[in-house]
PLY file of the C-alpha trace (Angstrom):
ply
format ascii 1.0
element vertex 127
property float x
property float y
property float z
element edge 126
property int vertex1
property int vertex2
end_header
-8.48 -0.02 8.26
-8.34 -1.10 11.56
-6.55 -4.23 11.15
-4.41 -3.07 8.03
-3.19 -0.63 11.04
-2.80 -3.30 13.46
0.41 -4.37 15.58
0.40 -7.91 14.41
1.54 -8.53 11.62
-0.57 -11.71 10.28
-3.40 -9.38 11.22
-1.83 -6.64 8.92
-1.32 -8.74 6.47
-4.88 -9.86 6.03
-6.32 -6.22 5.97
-3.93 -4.90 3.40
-5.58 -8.28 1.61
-8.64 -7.21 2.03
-7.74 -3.57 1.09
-6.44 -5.27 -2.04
-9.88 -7.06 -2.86
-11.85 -4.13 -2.12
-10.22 -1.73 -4.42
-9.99 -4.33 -6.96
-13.97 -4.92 -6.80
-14.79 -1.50 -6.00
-13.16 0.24 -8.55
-15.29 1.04 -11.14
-18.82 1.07 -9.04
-20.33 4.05 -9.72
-21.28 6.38 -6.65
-25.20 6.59 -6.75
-25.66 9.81 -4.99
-23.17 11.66 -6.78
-23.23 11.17 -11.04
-19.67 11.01 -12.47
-17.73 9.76 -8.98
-16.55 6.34 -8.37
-17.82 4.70 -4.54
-14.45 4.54 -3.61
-13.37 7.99 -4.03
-14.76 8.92 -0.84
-12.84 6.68 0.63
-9.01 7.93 -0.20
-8.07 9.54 2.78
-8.54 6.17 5.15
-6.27 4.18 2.01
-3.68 6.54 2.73
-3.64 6.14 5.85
-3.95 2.10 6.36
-0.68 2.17 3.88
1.41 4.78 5.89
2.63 2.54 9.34
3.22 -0.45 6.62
5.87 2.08 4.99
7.72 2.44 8.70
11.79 1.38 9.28
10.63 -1.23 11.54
7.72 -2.98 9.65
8.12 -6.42 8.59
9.54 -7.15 5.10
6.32 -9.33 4.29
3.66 -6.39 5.18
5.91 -3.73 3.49
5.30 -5.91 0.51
2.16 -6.25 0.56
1.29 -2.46 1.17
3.76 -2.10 -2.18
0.92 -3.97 -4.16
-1.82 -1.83 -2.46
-0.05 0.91 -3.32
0.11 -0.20 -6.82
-3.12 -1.38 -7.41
-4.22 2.04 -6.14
-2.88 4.34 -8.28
-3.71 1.97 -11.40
-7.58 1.86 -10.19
-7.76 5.52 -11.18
-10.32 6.33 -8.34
-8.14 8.50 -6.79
-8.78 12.11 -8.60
-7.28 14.17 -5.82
-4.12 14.88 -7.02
-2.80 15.36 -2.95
-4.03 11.84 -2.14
-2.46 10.31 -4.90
0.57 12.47 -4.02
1.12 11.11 -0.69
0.55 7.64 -1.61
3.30 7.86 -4.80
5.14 9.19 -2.01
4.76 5.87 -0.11
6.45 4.70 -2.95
8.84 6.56 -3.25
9.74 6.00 0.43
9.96 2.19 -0.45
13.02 2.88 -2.84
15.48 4.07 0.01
15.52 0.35 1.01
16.55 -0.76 -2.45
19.62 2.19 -2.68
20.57 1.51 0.85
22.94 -1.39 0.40
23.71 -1.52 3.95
19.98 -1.40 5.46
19.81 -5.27 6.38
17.75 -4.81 8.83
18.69 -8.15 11.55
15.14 -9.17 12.36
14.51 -10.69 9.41
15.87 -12.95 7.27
17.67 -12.27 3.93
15.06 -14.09 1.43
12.37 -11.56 3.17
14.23 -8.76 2.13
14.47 -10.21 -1.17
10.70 -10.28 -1.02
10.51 -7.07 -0.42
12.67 -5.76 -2.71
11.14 -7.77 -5.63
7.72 -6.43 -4.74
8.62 -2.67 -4.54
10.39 -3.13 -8.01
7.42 -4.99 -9.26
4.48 -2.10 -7.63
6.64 0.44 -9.92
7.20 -1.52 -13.07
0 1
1 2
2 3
3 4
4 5
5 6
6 7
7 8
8 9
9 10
10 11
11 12
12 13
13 14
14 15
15 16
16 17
17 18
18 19
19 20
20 21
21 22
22 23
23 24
24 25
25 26
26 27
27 28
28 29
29 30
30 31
31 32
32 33
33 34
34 35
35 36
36 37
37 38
38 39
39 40
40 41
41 42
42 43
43 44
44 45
45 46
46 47
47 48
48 49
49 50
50 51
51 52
52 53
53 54
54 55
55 56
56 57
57 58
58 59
59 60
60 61
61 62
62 63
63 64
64 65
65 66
66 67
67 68
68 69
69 70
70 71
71 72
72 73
73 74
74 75
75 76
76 77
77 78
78 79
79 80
80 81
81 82
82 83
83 84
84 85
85 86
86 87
87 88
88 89
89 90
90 91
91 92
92 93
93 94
94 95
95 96
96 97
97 98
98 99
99 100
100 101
101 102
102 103
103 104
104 105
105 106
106 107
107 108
108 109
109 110
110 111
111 112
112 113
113 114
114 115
115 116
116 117
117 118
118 119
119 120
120 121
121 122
122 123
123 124
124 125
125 126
């Protein structure tokens, strides 16, 4: 969480990597305490909210990709059974797709094959 959240964006980069792995391992371990839950379902509020700053105007092109694939991969592990937590992280999403309408959102810190980057990922986290 903490660096997924962090100011640099190498940093962020390697914690929404690790986000990915986790869910991607974690999915489908059982919870032992609790019969019929997954481990990781106790865990959806922090997701959430390690994907929210990458989702910000002024994030890098590269993170805001990578939190697309998070995103992604976290709605198609199925641990999420709250419907409000998957809610706001569709909502993520959904944010994501402004950039793609907005023809005239090229942002000047980065570089035009980064947006492309971006774009391609949020197109690929809903396909």
């Amino acid at each position: 969480f903490i660096a997924a959240t962090s100011d640099s964006d190498p940093l962020r980069l390697e914690g929404l990597k690790t986000l990915q792995d986790i869910i991607e391992k974690f999915a489908k371990v059982p919870e032992p305490e609790f019969p019929g839950h997954l481990l990781l379902e106790q865990f959806q509020a922090q997701v959430g909210a390690a994907l929210r700053p990458a989702f910000s105007p002024d994030t890098s092109s590269l993170v805001t990709a990578a939190a697309c694939e998070v995103c992604s991969t976290w709605i198609g592990s199925n641990v999420a059974r709250d419907l409000n937590d998957l809610r706001r992280v569709h909502q993520l999403l959904v944010s994501s797709l402004t950039k793609l309408q907005n023809k005239n959102n090229m942002n000047q810190l980065y570089n035009e094959s980064l947006s492309t980057l971006e774009k391609l990922a949020i197109l690929k986290a809903w396909a």
